[in-house]
C-alpha positions as CSV (number, residue, x, y, z in Angstrom):
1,X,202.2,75.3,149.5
2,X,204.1,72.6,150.1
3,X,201.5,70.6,151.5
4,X,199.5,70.9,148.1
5,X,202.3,70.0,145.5
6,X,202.5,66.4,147.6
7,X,199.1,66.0,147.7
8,X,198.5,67.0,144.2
9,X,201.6,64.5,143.1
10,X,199.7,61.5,145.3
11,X,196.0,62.4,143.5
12,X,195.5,59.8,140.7
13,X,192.0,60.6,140.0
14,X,192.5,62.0,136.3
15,X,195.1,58.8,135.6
16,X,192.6,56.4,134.7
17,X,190.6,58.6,132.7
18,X,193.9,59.5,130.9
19,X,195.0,55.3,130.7
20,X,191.6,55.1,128.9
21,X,192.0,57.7,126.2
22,X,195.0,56.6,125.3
23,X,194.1,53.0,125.0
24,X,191.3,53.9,122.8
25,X,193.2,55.8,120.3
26,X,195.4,52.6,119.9
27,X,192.4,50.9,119.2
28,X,191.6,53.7,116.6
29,X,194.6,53.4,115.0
30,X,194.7,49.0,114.7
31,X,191.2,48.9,113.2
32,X,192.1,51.8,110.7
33,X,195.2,49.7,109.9
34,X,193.3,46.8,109.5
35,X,190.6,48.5,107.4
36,X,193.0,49.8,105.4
37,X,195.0,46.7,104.7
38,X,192.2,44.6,104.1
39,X,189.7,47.0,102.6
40,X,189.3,45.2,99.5
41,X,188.9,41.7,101.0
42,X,186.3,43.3,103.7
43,X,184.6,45.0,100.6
44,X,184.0,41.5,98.7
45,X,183.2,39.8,101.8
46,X,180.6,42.4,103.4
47,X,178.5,42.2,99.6
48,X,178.8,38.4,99.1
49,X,177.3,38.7,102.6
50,X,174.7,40.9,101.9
51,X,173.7,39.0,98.6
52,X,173.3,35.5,100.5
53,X,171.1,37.0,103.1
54,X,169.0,39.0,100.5
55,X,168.7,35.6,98.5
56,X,167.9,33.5,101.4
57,X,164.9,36.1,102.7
58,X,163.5,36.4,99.3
């Protein structure tokens, strides 16, 4: 029994997949900060972007 607790403490298979999870839920929660602080701003920008390319093609 012992045997198995030391090798189940050395085993660092599941680490990276848990280093990842957490890494993107910080992502998450910076671009929900950002979207929330700038929402307005990204709002005007995204149509003044949509009505130059729907001027230029047409």
């Amino acid at each position: 029994m012992l045997q198995f607790i030391k090798s189940l403490s050395r085993d660092e298979r599941g680490v990276s997949a848990l280093e990842y999870a957490v890494l993107a839920g910080i992502i998450v929660v910076a671009v929900v900060g950002v979207g929330t602080v700038f929402s307005p701003n990204l709002q005007a920008i995204f149509t003044n972007l949509t009505t130059k390319v729907t001027n230029a093609a047409g």
